[in-house]
N, C-alpha and C positions, 0 to 999 in steps of 0.2 A: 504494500500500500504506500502510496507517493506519501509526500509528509504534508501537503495541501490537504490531501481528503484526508489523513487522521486528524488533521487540526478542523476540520468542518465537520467530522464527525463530532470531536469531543464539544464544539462549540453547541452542535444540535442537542449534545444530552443535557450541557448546562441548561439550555433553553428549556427543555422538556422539564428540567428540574424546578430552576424559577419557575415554571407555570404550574407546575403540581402546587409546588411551596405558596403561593400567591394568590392564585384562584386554583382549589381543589374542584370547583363546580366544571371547568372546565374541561378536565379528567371526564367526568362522568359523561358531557356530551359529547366528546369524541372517544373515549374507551373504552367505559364500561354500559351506555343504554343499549336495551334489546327489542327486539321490537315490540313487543306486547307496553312492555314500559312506554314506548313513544306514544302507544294507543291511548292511553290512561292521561297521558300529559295534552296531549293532544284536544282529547274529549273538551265540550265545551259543553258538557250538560252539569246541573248543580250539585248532583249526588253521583258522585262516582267510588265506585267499589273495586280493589282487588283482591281477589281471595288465591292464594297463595298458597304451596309447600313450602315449607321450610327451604332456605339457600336459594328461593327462584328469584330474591333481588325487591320485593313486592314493599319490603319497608326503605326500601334506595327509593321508592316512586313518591314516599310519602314526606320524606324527608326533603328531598330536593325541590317536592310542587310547596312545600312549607318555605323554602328559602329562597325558591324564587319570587313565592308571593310577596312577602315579606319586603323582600330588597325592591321589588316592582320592576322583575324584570323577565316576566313569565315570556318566554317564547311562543306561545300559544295562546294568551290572552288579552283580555286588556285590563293592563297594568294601573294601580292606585298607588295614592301617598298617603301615609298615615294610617298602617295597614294594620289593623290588631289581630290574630288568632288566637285558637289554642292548639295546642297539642294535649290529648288526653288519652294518658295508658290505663291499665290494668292498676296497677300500684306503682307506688313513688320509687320502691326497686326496681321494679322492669322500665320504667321511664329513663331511672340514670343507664342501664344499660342496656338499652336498644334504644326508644326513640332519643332522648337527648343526647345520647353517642354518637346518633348517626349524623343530626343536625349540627354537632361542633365539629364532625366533617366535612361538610360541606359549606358552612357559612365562615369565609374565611377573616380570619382576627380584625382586618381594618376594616373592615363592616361592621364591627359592633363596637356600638357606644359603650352601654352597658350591661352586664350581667347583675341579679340579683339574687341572691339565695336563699334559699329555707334550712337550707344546713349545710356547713363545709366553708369552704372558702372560696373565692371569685378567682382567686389567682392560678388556683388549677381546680375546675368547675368539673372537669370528666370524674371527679373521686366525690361530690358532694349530690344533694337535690339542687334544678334550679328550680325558682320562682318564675323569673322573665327577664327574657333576655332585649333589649332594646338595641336595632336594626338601623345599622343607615340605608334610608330608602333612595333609590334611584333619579327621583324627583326632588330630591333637595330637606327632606322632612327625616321624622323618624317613625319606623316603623315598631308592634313588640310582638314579641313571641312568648304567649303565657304558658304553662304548664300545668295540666290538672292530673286528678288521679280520680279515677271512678270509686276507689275506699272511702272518697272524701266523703258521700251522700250525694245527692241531687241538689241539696240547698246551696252547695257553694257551687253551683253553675248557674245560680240566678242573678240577673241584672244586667250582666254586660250585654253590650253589641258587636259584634263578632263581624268580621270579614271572611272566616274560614275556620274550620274544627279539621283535625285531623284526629281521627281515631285510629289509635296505634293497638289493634287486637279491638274484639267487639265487646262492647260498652251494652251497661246492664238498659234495658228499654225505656227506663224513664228519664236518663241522663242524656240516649240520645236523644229522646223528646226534647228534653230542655233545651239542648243546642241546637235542635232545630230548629227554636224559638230567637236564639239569638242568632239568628245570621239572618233573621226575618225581612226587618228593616232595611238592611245594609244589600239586601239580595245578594249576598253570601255564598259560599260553599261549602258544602261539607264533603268531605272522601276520607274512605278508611281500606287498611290494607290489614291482612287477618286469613290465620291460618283457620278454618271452619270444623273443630272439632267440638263444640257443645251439640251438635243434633241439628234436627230443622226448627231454628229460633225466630223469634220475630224477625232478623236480617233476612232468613230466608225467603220469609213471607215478603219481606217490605219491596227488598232488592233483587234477589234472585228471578222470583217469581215474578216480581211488577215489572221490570226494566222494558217489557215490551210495550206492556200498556202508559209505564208513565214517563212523559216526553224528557221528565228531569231525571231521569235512576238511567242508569248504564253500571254490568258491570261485569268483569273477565276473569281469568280463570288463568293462571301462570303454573307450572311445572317446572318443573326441574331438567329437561332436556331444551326451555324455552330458553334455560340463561346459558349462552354461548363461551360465558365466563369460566362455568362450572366444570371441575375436571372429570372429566371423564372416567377416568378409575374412582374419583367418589363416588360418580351417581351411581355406581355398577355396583361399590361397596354397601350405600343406603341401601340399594334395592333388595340387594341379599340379609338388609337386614331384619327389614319390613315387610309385614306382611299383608297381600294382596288387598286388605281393611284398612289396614291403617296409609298403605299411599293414596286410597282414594282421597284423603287429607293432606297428609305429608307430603303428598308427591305432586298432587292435583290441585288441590285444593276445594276439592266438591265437597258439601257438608257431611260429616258423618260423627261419631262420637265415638272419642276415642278413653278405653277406661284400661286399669286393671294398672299391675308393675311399670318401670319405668323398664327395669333389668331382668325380663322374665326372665333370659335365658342364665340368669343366676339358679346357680344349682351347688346347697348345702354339701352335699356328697361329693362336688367334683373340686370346686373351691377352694373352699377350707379342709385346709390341711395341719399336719400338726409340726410345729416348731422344728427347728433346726438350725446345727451351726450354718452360720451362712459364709462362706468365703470372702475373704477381704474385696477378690475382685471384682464379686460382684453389687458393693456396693456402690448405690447409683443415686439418690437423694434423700431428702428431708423437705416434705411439704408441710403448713402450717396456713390451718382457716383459722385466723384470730376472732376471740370475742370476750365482751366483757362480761356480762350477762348471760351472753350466749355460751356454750363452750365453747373453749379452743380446743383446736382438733389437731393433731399435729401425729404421720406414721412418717416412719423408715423404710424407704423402699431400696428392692434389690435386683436387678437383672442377670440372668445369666448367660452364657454364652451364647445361648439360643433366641435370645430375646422376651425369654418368660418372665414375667414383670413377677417378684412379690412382696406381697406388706408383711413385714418383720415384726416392727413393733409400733404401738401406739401411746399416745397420751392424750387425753380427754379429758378435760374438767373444765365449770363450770364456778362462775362468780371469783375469780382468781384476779391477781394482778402478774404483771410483767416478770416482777419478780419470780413470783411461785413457778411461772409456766416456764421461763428458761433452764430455771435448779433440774425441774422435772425434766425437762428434755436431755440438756447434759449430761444428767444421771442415766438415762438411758442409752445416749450416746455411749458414755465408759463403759456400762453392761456389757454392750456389743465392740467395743473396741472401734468403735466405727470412724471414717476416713475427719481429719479439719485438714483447711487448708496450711502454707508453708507457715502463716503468722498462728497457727496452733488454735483457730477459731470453727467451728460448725459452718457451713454456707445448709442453705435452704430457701425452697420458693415460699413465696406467702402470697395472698390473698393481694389486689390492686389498693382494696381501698385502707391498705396499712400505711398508707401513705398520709392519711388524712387525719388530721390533729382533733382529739375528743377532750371532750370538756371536763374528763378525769384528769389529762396531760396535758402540758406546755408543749410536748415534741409528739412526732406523729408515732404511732406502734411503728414503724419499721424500723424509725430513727434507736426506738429504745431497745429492740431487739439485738440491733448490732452494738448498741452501748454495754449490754449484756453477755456480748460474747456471740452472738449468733448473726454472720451477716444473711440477711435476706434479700432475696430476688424478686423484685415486683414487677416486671416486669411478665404475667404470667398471660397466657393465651385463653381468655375469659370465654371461648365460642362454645355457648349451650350444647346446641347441637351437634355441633361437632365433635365435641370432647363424649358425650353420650354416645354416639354413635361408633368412637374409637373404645370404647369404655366393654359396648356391647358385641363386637368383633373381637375383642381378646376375649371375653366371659365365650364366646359362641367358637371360636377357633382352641379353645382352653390353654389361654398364655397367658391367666392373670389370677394368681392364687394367693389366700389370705391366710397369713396363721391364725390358728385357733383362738389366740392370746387376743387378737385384735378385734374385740366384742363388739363396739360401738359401732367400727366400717360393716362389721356383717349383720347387724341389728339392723343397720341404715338400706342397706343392698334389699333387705325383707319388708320394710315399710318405708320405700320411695315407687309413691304413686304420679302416673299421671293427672296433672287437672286444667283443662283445656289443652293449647297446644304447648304447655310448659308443665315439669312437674311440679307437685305441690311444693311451695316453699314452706317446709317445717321438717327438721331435724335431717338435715341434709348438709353438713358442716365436713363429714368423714369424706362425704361422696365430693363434697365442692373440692376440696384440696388432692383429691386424687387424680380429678379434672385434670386440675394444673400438672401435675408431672405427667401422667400419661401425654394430655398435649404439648410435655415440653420435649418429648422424646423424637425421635425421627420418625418418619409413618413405617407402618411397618413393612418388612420385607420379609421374603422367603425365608424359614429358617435354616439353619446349616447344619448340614448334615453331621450326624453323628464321627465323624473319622476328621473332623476341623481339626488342622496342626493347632501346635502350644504357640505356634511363632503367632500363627494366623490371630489366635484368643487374645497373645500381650499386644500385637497392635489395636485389637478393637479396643484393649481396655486403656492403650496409653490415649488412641481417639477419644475415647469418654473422659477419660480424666481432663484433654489439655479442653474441652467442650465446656467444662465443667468450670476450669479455672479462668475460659474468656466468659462465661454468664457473669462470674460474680469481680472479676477485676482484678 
């Protein structure tokens, strides 16, 4: 290559890089839209609906028609100043991590005025609730972007005047009534994107079934082979994971109801096994779901040459401090003689939002963790679905077994239910932090055969260790 075209090369990635960095939204319409999305942005009817599987992109649609609105510079419509919505999830946790995740993706930083919170801090908003976020509009004004939560009741969606609702998963029927009511005036919009696993519920009635009859409902149907994004050996991996019921949802997104385990293919007898020395090399991490109240959950996991993941040991307890929860861990640690780094310290992943300072502590949990002796990695791969689905591929392929010792992870594994298209949120602490190491591993590969040399095992395991030593620094 002449030295002109590598220097025009490397000037094109900088460029590509300032515009990612600059305008993310940009990205989206040249990268990542597909075409069912352009249909959705497109539409100029007032109730637009997607209903979605998981990974087909259906919450990209809701988030970007929210931040074009907003800024007033919808390609498809015609654009206002002084733009107010909402955004309304499920609960105030699913809001910080799905829709207001996806919206401080795309709305990039010198667009906003300001940020407001209900908890955490504005300086890094991805670890807190927001309240509303305040937009510069295109027109010279400013626009806001509120935040609701369907737990709140129906009373606090009364009063305002709305330009737009986005309903981020489907809202209980009287709340969307209310926001029907408030985008009255303003001849408003409302669109929701929503994986359809309660049954056939009033949406089905309202949307599904009306869209013919009424000039304002339009609404489509996205998959998983629609997003052109999607790799290809995932959706081959989902589909072997799901069954023929459950992608009519997951996959489809057509209404059905989805119940029962989250981990059927959890099985007491094949799992759980009993204790054993475990070899040094196949020490591979230390995850940690912090809580104050809640328990902190924190296992010892171990690989071995085959890539069979397992949980060693646990520590679980509830209403502790920082204190308590480190002694306990370290003491575990020496138990098992297990790996610190060269400054003689534990590394381990935790939880994103140990990032975020509580009104027990001046410094955030992560900060006091490693003051403690333990550095943590927050940096962990938060994707529900995905991590479930790697989660349910080891339990189905039998690469991921629990000692006996480890009571709370296999309590957890036994009563984690589905409830809509997310599992219940309650006592899921064991399972969140296994999340994390499982997704922090490489996807999986064929395993190696039984005659693997010694040489072949100490280079995978010097790979893990130097993997190991660039996570944490």
């Amino acid at each position: 290559m002449e030295i002109k075209d590598l220097v025009g090369k490397i000037l094109k990635i900088e460029k590509e890089l300032e515009i990612r960095n600059n305008d993310p939204l940009s990205c989206y319409n040249r990268d990542k839209i597909h075409l069912k999305q352009m249909a959705f942005h497109k539409c100029n009817k007032r109730n637009r609906w997607v209903f979605g599987g998981n990974r087909t992109g259906k919450t990209e649609c809701g988030a970007v028609e929210t931040v074009w609105m907003a800024r007033g510079i919808h390609p498809f419509r015609q654009n206002r100043d002084n733009v107010f919505g909402w955004v309304v999830s499920v609960t105030y946790e699913v809001q910080r991590d799905v829709a207001q995740s996806k919206i401080l993706k795309y709305l990039a930083p010198q667009y906003i005025e300001d940020i407001v919170m209900q908890s955490g801090k504005k300086s890094s908003p991805s670890y807190g609730i927001i309240d509303y976020i305040v937009v510069k509009n295109a027109f010279g004004g400013l626009s806001k972007i509120g935040f609701k939560s369907c737990d709140q009741g129906r009373e606090k969606f009364q009063g305002a005047s709305l330009d737009f609702v986005w309903f981020d998963e489907e809202p209980p029927k009287d709340i969307y009534d209310e926001c029907k009511m408030r985008v009255f005036d303003k001849v408003g919009d409302i669109f929701g994107t929503m994986t359809p696993l309660k049954g056939l519920t009033f949406i089905y009635d309202e949307i599904e079934l009306n869209k013919y009859n009424n000039p304002e409902v339009w609404s489509e149907h996205i998959e998983w082979r629609d997003n052109p994004y999607l790799d290809d050996k995932e959706v081959e991996n989902m589909l072997s994971l799901t069954s023929s019921d459950e992608q009519e949802s997951r996959r489809f997104g057509h209404f059905f109801t989805a119940e029962g385990l989250v981990y059927s293919e959890f099985d007491e007898t094949v799992h759980v096994i009993d204790p054993f020395d475990v070899p040094q090399d196949w020490q591979s991490g230390i995850s940690i779901d912090p809580g104050l109240n809640n328990p902190t959950s924190c296992h010892f996991y171990a690989v071995d040459y085959d890539g069979n993941i397992y949980v060693v040991a646990e520590h679980y307890e509830a209403g502790r401090d920082i204190d308590y929860h480190t002694d306990r861990i370290k003491e575990i640690a020496d138990s098992l003689g297990w790996m610190r780094d060269f400054s003689g310290r534990l590394t381990a992943l935790i939880d994103s939002a140990a990032n975020q300072k509580t009104l027990a502590y001046s410094k955030s949990v992560a900060q006091l963790f490693c003051e403690k002796g333990i550095s943590v990695n927050t940096k962990v791969n938060k994707d529900l679905y995905s991590g479930i689905q790697r989660i349910k591929s080891l339990l189905k392929n039998r690469r991921l077994f629990i000692f006996r010792c480890c009571t709370n992870m296999i309590r957890e594994f036994k009563s984690y239910w589905w409830h809509g298209d997310r599992p219940k949120k309650v006592d899921d602490h064991a399972l969140d932090e296994l999340r994390y190491f499982v997704m922090s591993m490489p996807k999986e590969s064929k395993p190696k055969s039984e005659d693997t040399s010694l040489i072949e095992r100490d280079f995978q395991r010097l790979l893990r260790n130097k993997k190991r030593q660039e996570d944490y620094g």
